[in-house]
C-alpha positions in Angstrom: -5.9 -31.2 -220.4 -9.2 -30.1 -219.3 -9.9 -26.6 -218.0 -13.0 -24.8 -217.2 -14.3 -21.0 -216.8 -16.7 -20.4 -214.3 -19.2 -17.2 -215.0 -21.3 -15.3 -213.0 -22.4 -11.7 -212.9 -24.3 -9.2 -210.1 -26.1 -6.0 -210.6 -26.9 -6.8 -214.3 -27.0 -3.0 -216.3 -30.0 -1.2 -215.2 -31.3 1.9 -213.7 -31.1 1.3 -210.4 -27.4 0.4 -209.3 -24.2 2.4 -210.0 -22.2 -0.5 -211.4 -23.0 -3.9 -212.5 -20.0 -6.6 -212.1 -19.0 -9.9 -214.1 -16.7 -12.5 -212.5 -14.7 -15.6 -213.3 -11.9 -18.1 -212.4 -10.6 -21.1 -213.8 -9.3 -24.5 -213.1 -7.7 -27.5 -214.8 -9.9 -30.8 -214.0 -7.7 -32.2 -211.6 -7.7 -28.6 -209.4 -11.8 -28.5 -209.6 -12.3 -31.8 -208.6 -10.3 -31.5 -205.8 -12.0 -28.1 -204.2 -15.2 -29.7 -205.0 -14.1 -32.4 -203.0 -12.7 -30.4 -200.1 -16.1 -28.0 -200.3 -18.0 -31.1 -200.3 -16.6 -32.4 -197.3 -17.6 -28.8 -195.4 -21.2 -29.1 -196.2 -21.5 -32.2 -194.4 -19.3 -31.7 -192.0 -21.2 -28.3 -190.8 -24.7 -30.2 -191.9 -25.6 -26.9 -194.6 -27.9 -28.4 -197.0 -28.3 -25.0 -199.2 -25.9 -23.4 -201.6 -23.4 -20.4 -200.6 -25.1 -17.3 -201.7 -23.5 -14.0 -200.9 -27.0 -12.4 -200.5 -28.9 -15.2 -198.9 -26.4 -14.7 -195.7 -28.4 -13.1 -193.3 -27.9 -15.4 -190.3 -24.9 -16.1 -188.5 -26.2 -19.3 -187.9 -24.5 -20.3 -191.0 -21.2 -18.1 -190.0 -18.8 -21.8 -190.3 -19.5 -23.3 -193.5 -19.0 -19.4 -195.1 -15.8 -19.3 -193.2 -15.0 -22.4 -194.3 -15.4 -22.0 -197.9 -13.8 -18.5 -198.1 -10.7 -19.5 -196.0 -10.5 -23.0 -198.1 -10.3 -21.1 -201.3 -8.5 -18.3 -200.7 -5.6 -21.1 -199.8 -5.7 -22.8 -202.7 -3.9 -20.3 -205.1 -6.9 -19.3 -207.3 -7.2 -16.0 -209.5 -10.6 -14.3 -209.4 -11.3 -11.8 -212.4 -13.7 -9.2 -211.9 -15.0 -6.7 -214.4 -16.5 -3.9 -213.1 -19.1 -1.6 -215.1 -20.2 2.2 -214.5 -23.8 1.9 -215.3 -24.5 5.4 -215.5 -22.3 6.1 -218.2 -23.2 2.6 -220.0 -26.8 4.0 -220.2 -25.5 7.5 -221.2 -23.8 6.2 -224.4 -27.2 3.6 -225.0 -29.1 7.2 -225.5 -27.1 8.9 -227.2 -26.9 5.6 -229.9 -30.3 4.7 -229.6 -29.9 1.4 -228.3 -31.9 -0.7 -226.0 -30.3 -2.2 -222.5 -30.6 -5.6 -224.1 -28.4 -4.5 -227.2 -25.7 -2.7 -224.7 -25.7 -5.7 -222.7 -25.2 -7.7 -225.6 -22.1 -5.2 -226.5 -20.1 -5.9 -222.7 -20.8 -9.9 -223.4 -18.3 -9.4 -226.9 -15.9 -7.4 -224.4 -16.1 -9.7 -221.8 -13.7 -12.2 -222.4 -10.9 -9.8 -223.1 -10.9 -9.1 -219.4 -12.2 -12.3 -217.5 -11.3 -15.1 -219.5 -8.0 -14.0 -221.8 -6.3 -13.5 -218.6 -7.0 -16.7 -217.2 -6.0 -18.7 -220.4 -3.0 -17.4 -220.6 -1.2 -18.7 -218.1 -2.0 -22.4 -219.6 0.5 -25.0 -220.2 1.8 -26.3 -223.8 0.3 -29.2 -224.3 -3.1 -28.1 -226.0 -6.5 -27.7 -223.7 -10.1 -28.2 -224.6 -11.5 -25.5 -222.3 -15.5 -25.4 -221.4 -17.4 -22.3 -220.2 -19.6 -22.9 -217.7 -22.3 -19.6 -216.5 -24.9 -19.4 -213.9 -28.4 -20.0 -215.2 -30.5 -16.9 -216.7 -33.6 -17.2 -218.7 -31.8 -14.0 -220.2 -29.0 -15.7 -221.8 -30.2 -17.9 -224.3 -32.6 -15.4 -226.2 -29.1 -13.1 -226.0 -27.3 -16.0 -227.8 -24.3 -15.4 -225.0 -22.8 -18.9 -224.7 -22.1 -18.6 -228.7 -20.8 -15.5 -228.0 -18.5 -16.3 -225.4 -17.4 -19.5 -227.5 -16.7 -17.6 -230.8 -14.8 -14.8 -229.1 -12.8 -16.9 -227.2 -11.5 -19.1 -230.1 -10.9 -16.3 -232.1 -8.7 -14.9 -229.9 -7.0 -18.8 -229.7 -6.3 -18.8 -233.5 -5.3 -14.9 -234.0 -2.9 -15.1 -230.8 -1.7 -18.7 -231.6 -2.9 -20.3 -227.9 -3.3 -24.0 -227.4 -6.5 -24.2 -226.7 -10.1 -24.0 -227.8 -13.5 -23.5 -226.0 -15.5 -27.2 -227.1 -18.3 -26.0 -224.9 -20.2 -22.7 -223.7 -23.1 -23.6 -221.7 -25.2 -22.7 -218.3 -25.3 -24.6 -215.0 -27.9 -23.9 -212.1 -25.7 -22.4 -209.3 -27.4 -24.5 -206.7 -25.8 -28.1 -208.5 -22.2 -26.3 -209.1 -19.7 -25.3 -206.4 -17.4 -23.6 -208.2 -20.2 -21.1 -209.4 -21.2 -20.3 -206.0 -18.1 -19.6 -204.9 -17.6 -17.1 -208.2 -20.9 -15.5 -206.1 -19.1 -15.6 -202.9 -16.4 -13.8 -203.7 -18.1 -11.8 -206.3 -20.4 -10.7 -203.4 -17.9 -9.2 -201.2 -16.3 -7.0 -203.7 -19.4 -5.2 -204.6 -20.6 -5.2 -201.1 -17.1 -3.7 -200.0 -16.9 -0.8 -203.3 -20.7 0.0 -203.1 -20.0 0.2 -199.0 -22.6 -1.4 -197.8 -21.3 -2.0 -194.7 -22.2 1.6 -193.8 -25.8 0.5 -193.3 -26.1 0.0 -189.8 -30.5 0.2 -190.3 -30.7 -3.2 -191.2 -29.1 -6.2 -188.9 -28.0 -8.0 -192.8 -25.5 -5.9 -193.7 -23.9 -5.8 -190.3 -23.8 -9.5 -190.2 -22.3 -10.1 -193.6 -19.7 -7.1 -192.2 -18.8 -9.5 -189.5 -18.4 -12.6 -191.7 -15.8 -10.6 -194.4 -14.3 -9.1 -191.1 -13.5 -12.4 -189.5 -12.4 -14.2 -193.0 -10.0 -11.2 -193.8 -8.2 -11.2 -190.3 -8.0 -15.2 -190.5 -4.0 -16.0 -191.7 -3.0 -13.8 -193.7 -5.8 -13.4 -195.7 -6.1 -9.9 -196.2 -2.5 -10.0 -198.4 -4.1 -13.3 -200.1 -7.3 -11.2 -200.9 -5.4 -8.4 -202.9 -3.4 -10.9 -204.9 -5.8 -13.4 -206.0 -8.6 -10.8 -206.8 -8.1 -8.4 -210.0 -10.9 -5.9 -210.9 -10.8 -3.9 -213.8 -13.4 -0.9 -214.5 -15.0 0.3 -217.7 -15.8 3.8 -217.4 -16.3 4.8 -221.1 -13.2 6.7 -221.7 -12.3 5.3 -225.0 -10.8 2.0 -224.8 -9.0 2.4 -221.6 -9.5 -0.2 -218.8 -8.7 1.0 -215.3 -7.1 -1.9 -212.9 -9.2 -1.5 -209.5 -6.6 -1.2 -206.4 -8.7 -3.3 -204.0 -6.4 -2.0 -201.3 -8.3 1.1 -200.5 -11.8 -0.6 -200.1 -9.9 -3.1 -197.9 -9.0 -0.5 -195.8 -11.4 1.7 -195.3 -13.7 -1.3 -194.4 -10.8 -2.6 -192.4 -10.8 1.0 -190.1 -14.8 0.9 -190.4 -15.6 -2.5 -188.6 -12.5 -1.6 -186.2 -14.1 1.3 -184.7 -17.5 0.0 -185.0 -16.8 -3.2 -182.8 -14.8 -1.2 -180.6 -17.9 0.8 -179.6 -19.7 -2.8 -179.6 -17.3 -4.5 -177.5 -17.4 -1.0 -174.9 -21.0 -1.8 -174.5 -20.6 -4.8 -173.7 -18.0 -4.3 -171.2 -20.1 -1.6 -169.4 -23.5 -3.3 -169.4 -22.4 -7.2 -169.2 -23.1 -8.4 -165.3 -21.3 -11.3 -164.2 -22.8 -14.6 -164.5 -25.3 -13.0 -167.2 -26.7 -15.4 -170.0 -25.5 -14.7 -173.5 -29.9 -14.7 -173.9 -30.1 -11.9 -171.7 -27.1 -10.1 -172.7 -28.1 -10.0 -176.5 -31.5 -8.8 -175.5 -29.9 -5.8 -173.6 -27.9 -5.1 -176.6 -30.5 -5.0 -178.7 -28.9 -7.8 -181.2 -31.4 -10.3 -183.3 -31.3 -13.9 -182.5 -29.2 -14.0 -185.8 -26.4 -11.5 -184.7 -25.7 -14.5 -181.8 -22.5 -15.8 -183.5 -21.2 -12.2 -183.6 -21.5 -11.7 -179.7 -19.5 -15.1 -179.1 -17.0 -13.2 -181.1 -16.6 -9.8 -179.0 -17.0 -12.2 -175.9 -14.0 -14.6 -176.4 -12.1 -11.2 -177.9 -13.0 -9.6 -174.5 -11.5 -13.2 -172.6 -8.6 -12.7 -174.4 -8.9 -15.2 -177.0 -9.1 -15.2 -180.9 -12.0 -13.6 -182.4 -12.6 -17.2 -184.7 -11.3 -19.2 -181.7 -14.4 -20.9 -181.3 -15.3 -21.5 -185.2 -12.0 -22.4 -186.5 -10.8 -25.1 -184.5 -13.3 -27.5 -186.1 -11.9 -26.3 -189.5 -8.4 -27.0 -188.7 -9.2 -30.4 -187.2 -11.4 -31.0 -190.3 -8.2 -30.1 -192.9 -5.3 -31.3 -190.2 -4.1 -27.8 -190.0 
């Protein structure tokens, strides 16, 4: 059997973030080629012609083929690893040893694996598996010799743990030729977006439209219970060799009881300014939304009819997957 690891990290260690965050899932061959197939089938169906990039959603233009991929996923039984680093104290112990940020990076890609990739090997059949590790492109990562890395700690932990299976191939792809790295970023995307609470920025029209994209996916099915099973995150926070399991729950929450009250007030505006007969132009304009907070109005507008908040973007997904 063939399986693969899919890699991808955000906030790589530096100065300027709290925490920096690695991800990865796996997939036998038969599984992969199947999503890809199914993701495939999305892109042309909603006529997207980029790649999913957490941080390149900015319109909500683009609101059904995100949907789309995060609700297609999410259904398909996956388990998304996600190690979670406190940069301040990483950069505290590089002091204190001397060490450069290059060197301490180079230290989490040894630890690494015990967190992302043991757990997703483990769960492997019998029969023995050639597995391949496949990362998102970085200049970075050659000159830091990571795919040997990678490579040599996974098969040692093969032969000292007696597992059935051994990495034939650490290498990079670019994210924009491999679906099942961008959806590592996806997903990746939304945990740091929801710990670092970034919804909270209400300046900025971005951060409330990605708000109302994880909104909508999490109230979709039952998505929200999906979410907390399928995503682990551990966090390193320098107290000796103790890794802390993240309860996702809480950050769930209290971005669930956020966007609740905030489109409450949204949807009260509406309902005291809206006149009938009123174009959804003119309405926007009164509100004050950008051209690329449209989608978002449709929503509080068929939630005000009385209809489902996704009512108008999920039908053609269900149609599309004979739901």
């Amino acid at each position: 059997m063939k399986y693969s690891i899919f890699f991808d990290e955000s906030n790589k260690l530096d100065t300027t973030k709290k925490y920096s965050y690695y991800g990865a899932y796996g997939a036998d061959q038969t599984k992969c080629d199947s999503l890809v197939a199914d993701i495939s089938k999305i892109l042309r169906m909603t006529a997207k012609k980029s790649e999913f990039h957490f941080t390149e959603y900015k319109n909500d233009k683009n609101i059904a083929p995100y949907l789309y991929c995060l609700q297609h996923f999410i259904k398909t039984n996956f388990q998304i690893n996600i190690f979670v680093v406190d940069n301040d104290i990483a950069m505290n112990f590089a002091r204190k040893a001397d060490i450069s940020i290059t060197e301490l990076r180079n230290l989490f890609y040894v630890k690494i694996p015990e967190r992302l990739f043991y757990g997703l090997t483990r769960g492997l059949s019998d029969d023995y598996t050639t597995v391949e590790i496949i990362v998102d492109h970085s200049p970075e990562y050659g000159k830091m010799r990571v795919y040997s890395k990678l490579k040599q700690q996974m098969n040692a932990h093969a032969i000292y743990r007696g597992m059935k299976y051994y990495v034939n191939k650490a290498w990079y792809k670019d994210s924009h030729k491999s679906i099942p790295l961008q959806i590592v970023d996806l997903f990746m995307g939304i945990v740091v977006f929801l710990m670092e609470k970034s919804y909270r920025n209400l300046e900025d029209d971005k951060p409330i439209i990605k708000s109302d994209l994880i909104y909508r996916f999490l109230i979709e099915d039952n998505n929200i219970d999906l979410f907390q099973k399928q995503i682990n995150i551990f966090k390193w926070d320098g107290q000796k060799d103790i890794i802390h399991e993240v309860d996702i729950a809480e950050y769930l929450s209290q971005f669930i009881v956020f966007k609740t009250q905030f489109d409450v007030g949204e949807m009260t505006k509406i309902s005291n300014i809206k006149l009938p007969n009123e174009s959804t132009k003119d309405l926007r304009l009164k509100l004050g939304y950008t051209n690329n907070q449209l989608r978002m109005l449709l929503g509080y507008l068929d939630q005000l009819d009385g209809k489902g908040r996704n009512t108008f973007i999920m039908q053609n997904y269900n149609e599309m997957f004979k739901f």
